[in-house]
C-alpha positions as CSV (number, residue, x, y, z in Angstrom):
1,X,-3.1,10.5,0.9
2,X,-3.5,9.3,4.6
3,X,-0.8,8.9,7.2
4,X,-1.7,5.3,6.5
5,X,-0.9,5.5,3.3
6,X,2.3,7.4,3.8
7,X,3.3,4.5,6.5
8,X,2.7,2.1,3.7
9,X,4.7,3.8,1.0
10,X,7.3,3.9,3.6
11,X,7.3,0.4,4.6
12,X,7.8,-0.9,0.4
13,X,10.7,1.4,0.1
14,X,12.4,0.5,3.4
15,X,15.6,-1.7,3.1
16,X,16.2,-4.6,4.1
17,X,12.6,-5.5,1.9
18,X,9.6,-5.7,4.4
19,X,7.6,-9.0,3.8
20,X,4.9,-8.5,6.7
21,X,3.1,-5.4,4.6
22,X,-0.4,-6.3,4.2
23,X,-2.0,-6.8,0.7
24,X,-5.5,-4.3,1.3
25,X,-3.0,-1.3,2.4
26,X,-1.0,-1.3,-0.9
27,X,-4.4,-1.8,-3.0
28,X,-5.7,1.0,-0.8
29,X,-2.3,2.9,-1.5
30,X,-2.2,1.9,-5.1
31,X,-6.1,3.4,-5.2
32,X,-5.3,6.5,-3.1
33,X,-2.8,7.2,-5.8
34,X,-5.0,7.4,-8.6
35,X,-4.5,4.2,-10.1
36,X,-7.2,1.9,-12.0
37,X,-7.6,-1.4,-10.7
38,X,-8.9,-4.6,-13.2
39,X,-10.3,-7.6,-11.6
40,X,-8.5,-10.6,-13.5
41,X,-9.2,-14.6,-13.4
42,X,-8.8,-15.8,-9.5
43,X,-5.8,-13.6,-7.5
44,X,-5.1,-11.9,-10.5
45,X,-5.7,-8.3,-10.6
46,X,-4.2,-5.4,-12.7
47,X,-3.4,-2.0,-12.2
48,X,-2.6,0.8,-13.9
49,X,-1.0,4.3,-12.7
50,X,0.3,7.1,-14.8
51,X,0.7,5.1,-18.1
52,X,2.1,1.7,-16.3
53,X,0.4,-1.3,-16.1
54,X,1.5,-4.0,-13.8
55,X,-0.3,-7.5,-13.2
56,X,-0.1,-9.4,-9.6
57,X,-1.3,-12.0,-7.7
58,X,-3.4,-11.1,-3.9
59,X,-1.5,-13.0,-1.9
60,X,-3.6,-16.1,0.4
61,X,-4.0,-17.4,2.2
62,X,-2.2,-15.3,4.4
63,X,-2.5,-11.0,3.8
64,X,0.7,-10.6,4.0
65,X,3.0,-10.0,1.2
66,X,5.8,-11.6,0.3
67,X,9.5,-10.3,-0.8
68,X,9.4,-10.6,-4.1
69,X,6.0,-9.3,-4.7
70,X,7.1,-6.1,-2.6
71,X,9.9,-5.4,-4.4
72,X,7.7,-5.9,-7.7
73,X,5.6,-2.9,-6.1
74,X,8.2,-1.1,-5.4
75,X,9.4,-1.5,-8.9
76,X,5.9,-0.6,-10.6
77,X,5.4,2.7,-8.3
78,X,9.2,3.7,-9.6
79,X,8.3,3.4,-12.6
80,X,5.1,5.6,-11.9
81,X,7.0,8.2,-10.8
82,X,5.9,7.4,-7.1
83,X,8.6,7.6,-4.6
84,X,8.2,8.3,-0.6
């Protein structure tokens, strides 16, 4: 894992919720953890890391994420056993 990575990671677990993290860096996070990724119908696309799959929607037209869908990350690399 990068320093980019690690700044990433750091930025979805930071309180308050950070809404300006950009979509590519948590794929490329997501992808630098060893998870599978699954092209789905339009912004659809599915991952899966250590056992859990989790479903979500690239976010556009802006690359920023938004609040809920960060803490839905956050949530899914908990759950993965994935904490900074």
């Amino acid at each position: 894992m990068t320093s980019k990575h690690r700044k990433t990671l750091k930025a979805i677990f930071h309180d308050p919720v950070n809404s300006s993290i950009i979509w590519d860096d948590i794929e490329a996070l997501f992808m630098a953890l060893g998870a599978e990724r699954y092209e789905g119908n339009g912004s659809r696309v599915r991952f899966l890391l250590n056992g859990i799959k989790a479903i979500f929607h690239r976010p556009h037209p802006q690359k920023e994420t938004d609040k809920g869908a960060v803490k839905s990350v956050r949530r899914f690399l908990e759950e993965g056993g994935i904490r900074p």
